[in-house]
N, C-alpha and C positions, 0 to 999 in steps of 0.2 A: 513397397511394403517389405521391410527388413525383418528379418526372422534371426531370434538368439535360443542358444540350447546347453547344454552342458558341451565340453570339453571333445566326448565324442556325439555321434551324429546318433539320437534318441530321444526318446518322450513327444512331449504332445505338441512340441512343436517343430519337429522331423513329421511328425504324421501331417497335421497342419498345411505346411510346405510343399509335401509330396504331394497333395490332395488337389492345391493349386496349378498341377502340371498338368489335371486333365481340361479345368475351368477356370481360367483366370480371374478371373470376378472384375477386370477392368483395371487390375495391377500389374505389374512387374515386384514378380517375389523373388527376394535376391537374401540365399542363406548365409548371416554373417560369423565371422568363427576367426580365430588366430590361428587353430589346426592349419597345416598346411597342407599334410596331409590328405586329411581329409575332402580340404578344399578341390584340391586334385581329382579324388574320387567325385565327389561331385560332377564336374566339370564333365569329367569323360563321360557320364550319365546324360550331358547336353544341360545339365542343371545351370543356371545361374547365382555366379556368389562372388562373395566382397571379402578381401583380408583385412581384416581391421589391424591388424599389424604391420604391414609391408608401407605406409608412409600416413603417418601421422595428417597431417597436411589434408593429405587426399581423404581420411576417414571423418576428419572431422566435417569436410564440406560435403561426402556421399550423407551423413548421421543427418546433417544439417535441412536436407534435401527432402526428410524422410516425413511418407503422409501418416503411416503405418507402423508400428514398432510390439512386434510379437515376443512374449518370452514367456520362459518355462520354470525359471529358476531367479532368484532376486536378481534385476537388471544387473547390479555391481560386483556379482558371480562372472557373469557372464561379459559383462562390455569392459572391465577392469579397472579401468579410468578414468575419475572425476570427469576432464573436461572432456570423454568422448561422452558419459550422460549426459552432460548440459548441454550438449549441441543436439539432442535427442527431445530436447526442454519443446520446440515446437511439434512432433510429431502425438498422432493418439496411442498411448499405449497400452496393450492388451497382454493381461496374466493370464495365462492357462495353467501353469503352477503345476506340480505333478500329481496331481490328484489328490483326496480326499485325506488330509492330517486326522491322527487320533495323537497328537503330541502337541503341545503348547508351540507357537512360533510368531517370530517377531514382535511386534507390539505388543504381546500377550506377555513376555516376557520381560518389562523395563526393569523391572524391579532385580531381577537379576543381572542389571547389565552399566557400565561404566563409560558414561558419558564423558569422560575424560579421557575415552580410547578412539582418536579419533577414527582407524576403521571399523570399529563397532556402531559410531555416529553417522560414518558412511553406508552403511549399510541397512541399519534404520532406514535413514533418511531416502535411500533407494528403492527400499521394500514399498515405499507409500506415492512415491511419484507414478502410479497406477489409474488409469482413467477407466477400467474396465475390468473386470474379473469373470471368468469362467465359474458359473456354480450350477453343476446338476440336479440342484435341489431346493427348494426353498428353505429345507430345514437348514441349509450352510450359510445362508445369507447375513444372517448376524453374523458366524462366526469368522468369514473374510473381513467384513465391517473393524471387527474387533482384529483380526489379523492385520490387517493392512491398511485401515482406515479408507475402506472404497465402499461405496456407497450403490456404484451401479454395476448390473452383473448381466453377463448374455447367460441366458438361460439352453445351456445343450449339454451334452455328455461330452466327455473327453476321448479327442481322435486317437489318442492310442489306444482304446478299447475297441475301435473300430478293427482291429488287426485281431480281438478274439473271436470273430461272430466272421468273419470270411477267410480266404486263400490271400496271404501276404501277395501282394506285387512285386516286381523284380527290386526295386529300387527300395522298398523298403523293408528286404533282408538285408542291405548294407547295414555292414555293426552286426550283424546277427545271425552268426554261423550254425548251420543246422547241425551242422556236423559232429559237436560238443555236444548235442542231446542224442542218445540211443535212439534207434530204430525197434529194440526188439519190443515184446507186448508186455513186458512186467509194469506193474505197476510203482510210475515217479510219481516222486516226494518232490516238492521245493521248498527250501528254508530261505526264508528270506531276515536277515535278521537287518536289523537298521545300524544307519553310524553312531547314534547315541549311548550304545549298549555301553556299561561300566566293563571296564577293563575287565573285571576278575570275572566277568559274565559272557567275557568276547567269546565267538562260535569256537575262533581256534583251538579254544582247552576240550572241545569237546567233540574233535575230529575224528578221536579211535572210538569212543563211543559211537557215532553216526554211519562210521564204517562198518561195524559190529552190529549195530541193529539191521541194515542194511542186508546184510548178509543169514542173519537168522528169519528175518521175512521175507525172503526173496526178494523184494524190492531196492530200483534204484533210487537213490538219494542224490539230487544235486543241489550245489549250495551257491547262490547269487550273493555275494557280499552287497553292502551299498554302494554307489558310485562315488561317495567321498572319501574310500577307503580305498580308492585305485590308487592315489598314489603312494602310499605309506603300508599298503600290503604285502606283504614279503610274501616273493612271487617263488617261493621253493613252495608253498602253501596252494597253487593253485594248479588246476591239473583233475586225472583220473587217479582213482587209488580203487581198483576194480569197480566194485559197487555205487562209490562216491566221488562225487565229481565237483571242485567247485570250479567255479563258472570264471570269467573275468568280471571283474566288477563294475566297469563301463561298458560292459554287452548291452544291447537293447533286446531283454527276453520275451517282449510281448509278441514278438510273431509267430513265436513257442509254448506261448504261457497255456494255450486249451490243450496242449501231449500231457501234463501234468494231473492228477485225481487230486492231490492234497497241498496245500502250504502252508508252511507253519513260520508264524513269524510276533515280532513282540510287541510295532507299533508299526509298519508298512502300510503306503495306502495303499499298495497292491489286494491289501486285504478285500477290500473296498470293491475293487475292478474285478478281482474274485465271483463277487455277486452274480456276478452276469450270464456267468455259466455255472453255477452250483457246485464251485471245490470244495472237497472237505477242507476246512479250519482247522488247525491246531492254533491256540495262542499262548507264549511265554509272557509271564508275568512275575519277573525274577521280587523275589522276596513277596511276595504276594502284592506288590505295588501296581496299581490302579492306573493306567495310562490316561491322560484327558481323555475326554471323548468315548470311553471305552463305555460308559453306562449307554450310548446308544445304539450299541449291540446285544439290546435285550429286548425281547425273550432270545437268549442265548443261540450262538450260530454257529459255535465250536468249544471243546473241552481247553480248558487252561491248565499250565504246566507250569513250574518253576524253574526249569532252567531245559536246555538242549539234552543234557542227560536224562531228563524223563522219559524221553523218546524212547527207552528201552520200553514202554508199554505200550508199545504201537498198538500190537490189535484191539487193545482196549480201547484207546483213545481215537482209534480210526472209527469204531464203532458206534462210539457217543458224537463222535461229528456225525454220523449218517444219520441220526435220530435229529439232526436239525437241521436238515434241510431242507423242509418249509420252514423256515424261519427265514435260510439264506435268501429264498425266493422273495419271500417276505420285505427282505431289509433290499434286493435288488430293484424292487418299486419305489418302495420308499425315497432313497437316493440318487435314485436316476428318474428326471420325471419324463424324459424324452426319448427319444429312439433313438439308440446305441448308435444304430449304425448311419445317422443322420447326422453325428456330432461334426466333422468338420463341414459339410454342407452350411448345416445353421450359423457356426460362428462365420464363416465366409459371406454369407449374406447379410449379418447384422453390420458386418463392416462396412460389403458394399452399400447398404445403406445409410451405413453411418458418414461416408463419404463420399456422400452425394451435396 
């Protein structure tokens, strides 16, 4: 059972993986990755893993091999190349996907996209070779259908939400330094803004402001960019600036996300996983623009803003989150229909089921 992730070692199927080291389910789970890094850290954990980079050769026949094929992010993010997915062509493959989109994606979007580019066509084409999806809900079930064109869905929560409802394990604070988050008792802020934001809306322009409110209400502000902006982020940008702190962008912050009261962000599904423990909401909505999906946070779960500079009205807008939170409880049922803290249990058993 090969397991793929982003770049660095995060999301749901780092959780996934890890989960498998207390109950195997009748597998050999082996984390696949070009990091080498990383691969290392692993290793010394006693973990089991595969370099899809170090010989061609050898990766295509391990891929070939495989019963199993876990991912988080479109296969062709993550395996790189053509013919190492087609040698993946026999194995079952399972989307966990990073939780709950309020943004248009993939097949949703043909009409914006140029099938004359062939890795745009690669990409597509990758999004759909899915035999499985991950949906906490039946209300999402169309809209993976519609994303990905998958038809069947194991019905459980997603294992990184598992890490806000307990005490992380040793292995999966790797990636996830505690050390970047304060210890003391004021109350943090997390901004969590996505990689789609329009240039002239990017968080950066609005770093003295976030420092400054920061400092007028005592609270700390930390700021998670997205993990597709690790590499193109100019890293004089990240760091502590007393009060404010942005985060690394490939951090995995869910083993940190319940030290936080608030997050404020413009399309994240973190928003989503939020739920679980009742954060205040803030949401941007630059130019008053309507994200997909966004009409399904009603009766309303947080106050809306137009840009990161609103922020200067924190107490006000901290306040009107607190007025909805039965709603957030509210929307936390609604989308999640199964027990949080059962989510990689459930998908581990549909498998070993499935591969019987």
């Amino acid at each position: 059972m090969l397991y793929f992730g982003r770049e660095e070692f995060s999301d749901n199927s780092k959780y996934l993986f890890l989960s498998a080291q207390v109950r195997p389910y009748g597998h050999r789970h082996v984390w696949c990755s070009y990091n080498k890094g990383l691969l290392l850290e692993l290793r010394g954990l006693g973990l089991e893993t595969f370099d899809l980079g170090e010989e061609p050769n050898r990766t295509v026949q391990v891929l070939l091999r495989a019963r199993i094929a876990v991912f988080t992010v479109n296969p062709s993010e993550s395996v790189k190349s053509r013919i190492f997915l087609a040698a993946l062509a026999g194995a079952k493959k399972v989307q966990l996907w990073h939780g709950i989109g309020i943004k248009r994606l993939e097949m949703q979007n043909v009409e914006h996209k140029s099938f004359f580019d062939l890795p745009t066509v690669a990409r597509m084409r990758w999004s759909t070779e899915i035999d499985f999806i991950v949906s906490p809900s039946g209300f999402f079930d169309r809209h993976w259908q519609e994303t990905f064109g998958v038809r069947d869905v194991i019905r459980a929560g997603y294992p990184r939400n598992e890490a806000l409802l307990r005490e992380p394990g040793k292995p999966e604070l790797l990636n996830a330094p505690a050390d970047l988050i304060s210890e003391s008792s004021k109350k943090k802020i997390l901004i969590v803004p996505t990689w789609g934001t329009a240039a002239e809306m990017h968080w950066s322009r609005s770093m003295e402001c976030i420092l400054q409110v920061a400092r007028q209400n005592n609270v700390e502000m930390y700021l998670k960019p997205h993990p597709n902006e690790a590499a193109s982020i100019n890293k004089d940008l990240t760091g502590v600036r007393g009060r404010f702190t942005v985060l690394p962008a490939n951090m995995d912050i869910y083993p940190h996300l319940n030290r936080f009261s608030c997050m404020v962000t413009d399309h994240s599904s973190m928003a989503f996983d939020s739920f679980l423990i009742n954060m205040d909401l803030i949401f941007i909505e630059p130019n008053n623009r309507r994200f997909y999906m966004m009409e399904l946070l009603e009766p309303s779960v947080g106050p809306t803003i137009g840009s990161l500079d609103d922020l200067v009205n924190l107490p006000s807008l901290l306040e009107r989150s607190a007025a909805c939170s039965e709603n957030r409880t509210h929307a936390a049922r609604k989308f999640f229909e199964t027990p949080p803290l059962e989510a990689s249990r459930t998908i581990h058993e549909f498998i070993e089921h499935l591969s019987q």
